[in-house]
N, C-alpha and C positions, 0 to 999 in steps of 0.2 A: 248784754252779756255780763258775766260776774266777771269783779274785780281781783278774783283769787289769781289770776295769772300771774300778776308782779309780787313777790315777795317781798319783807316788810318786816320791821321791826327789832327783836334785839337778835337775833343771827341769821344774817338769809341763808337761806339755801343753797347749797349747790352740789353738784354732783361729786363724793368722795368715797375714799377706798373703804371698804368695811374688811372684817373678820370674817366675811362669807369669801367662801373663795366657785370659781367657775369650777364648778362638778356637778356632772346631773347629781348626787346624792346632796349636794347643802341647796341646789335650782331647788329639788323637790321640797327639801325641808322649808325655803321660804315661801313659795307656793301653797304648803300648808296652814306656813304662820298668818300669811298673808288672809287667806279665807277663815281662819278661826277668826280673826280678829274682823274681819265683817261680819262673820256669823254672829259674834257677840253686841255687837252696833246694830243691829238690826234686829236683837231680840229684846235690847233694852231700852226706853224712853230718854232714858236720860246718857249720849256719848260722853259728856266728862265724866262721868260716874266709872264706864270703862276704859275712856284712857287711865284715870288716876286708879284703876287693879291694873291694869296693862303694866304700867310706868312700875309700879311694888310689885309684882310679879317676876320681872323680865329684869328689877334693878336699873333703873335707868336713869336716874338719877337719884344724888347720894341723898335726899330728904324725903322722895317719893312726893312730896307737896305739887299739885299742878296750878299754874298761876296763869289767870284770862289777861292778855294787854287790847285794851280795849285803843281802834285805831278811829280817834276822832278826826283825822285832818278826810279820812275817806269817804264818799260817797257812791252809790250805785245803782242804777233803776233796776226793779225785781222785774228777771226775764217775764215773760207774758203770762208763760203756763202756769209758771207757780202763782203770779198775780191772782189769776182767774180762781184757783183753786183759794187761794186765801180769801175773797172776797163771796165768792161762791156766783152765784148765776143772776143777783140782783141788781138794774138797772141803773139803782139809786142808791151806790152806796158812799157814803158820805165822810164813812170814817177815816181818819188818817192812818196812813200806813209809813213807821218809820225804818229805819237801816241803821242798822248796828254792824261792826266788825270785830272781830278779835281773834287775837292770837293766842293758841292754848302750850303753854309751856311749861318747862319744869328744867331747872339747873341751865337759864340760858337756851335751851334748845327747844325750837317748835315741832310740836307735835302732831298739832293740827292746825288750819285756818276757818271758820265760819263769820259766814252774812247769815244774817236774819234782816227778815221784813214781817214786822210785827205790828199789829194793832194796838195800843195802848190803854183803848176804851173798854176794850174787853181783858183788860189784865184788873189786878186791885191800882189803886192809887201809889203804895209803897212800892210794889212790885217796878210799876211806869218809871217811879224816882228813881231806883234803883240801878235800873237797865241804862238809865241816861245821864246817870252821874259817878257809878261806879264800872269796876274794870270784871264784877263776881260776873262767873260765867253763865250765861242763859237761861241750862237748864238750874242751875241750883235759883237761881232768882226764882223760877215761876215752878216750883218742886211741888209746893202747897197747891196747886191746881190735882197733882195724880196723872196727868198729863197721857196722852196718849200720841205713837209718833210713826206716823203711815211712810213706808220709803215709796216716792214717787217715781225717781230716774238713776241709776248710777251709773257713773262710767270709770273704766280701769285706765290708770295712765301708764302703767309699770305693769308689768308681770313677768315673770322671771325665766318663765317656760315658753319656746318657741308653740306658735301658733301650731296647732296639730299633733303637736309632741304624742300623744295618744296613738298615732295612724303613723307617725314618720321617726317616732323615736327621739331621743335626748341627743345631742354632739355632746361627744368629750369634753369639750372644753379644755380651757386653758391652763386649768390647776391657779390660775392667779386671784388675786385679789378681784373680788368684783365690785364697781364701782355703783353706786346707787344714784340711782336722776333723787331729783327733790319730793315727787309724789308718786304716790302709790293709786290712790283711787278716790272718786269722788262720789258722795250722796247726797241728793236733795230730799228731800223730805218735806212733810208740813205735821205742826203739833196740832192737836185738837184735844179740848177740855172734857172732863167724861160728860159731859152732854152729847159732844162730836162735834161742836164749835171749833173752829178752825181760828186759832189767834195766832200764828206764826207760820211761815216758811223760812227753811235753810238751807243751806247750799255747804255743805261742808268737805275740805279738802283735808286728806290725809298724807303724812309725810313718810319718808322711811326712816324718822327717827325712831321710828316704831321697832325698827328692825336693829338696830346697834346694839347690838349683846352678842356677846361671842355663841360661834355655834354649838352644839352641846358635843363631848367629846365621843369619840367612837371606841369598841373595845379594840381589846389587840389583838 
């Protein structure tokens, strides 16, 4: 299983009070933010690319700069599926498959966490150095490939709207502060080279720091 459960590095996580307050009207407005920002993750190759519009967009931190801390003390076997899919159906396959982790940040605060399990033989030579000696994150490493990025699996960890709310309607709520768990929702994925070579899968975990900006003000 992946190692995203335990949080790590320069702020863990935890569950705190945001600007969003309990009203079905700010439930729906992050429900919507929530799904835009998948929608954009899943029509781009490259997720640093969108969190770092996300982060300048939304203000989220005062340099907009996103920065990878790359976690070497960690380790983790890649779940099965994705194994099988990075390898593909060959009996003999022989190449090494290594594990990368990083944490994607900006001002101190995590915005995402991803594992990769990558091939190295099918990347360039600088590229392999890169990945295993520097903290630069993934996608901007292996950019020069053109990359192509298939969503496999995601699961929501958070969402802000009770199950059925469509068929059984919103509660009032509390008028209060609402407090945010640490993730939001996860994608696995695998990149593949435009040939359709498969040289990575990832496992990426998103946070609701995504979400910390005030909510947008209403008329009077």
């Amino acid at each position: 299983m992946s190692s995203l459960s335990t949080p790590s590095g320069p702020s863990k996580m935890h569950n705190t009070i945001s600007k969003w307050r309990d009203t079905p009207l700010h439930r729906l407005m992050l429900a919507t933010l929530i799904e835009k920002l998948e929608n954009k993750l899943l029509a781009n190759p490259s997720a640093t690319r969108v969190l770092e519009q996300w982060i300048n967009t939304y203000n989220l931190a005062p340099d907009n700069n996103l920065h990878a801390y790359r976690q070497t003390e960690s380790s983790a076997p890649c779940p099965s599926f994705l194994l099988k899919t990075l390898l593909g159906a060959s009996d003999t396959q022989t190449e090494d498959v290594l594990y990368r982790k990083v944490q994607l940040t900006a001002h101190g605060k995590v915005f995402s966490e991803a594992e990769n399990w990558y091939i190295p033989a099918r990347l360039s030579p600088e590229m392999a150095t890169q990945l295993n000696t520097t903290d630069k994150p993934f996608g901007l490493v292996v950019a020069a490939l053109n990359f192509s990025r298939q969503l496999i699996k995601r699961e929501s960890l958070w969402f802000p709207l009770p199950e059925h709310w469509e068929q059984n309607g919103i509660p009032a709520g509390s008028d209060q502060p609402i407090g945010l768990p640490p993730y939001l929702f996860r994608h696995m994925a695998v990149l593949r080279t435009q040939t359709g070579q498969a040289f990575c899968v990832v496992i990426e975990t998103y946070t609701t720091e995504t979400l910390r900006f005030p909510p947008p003000a209403l008329p009077a």
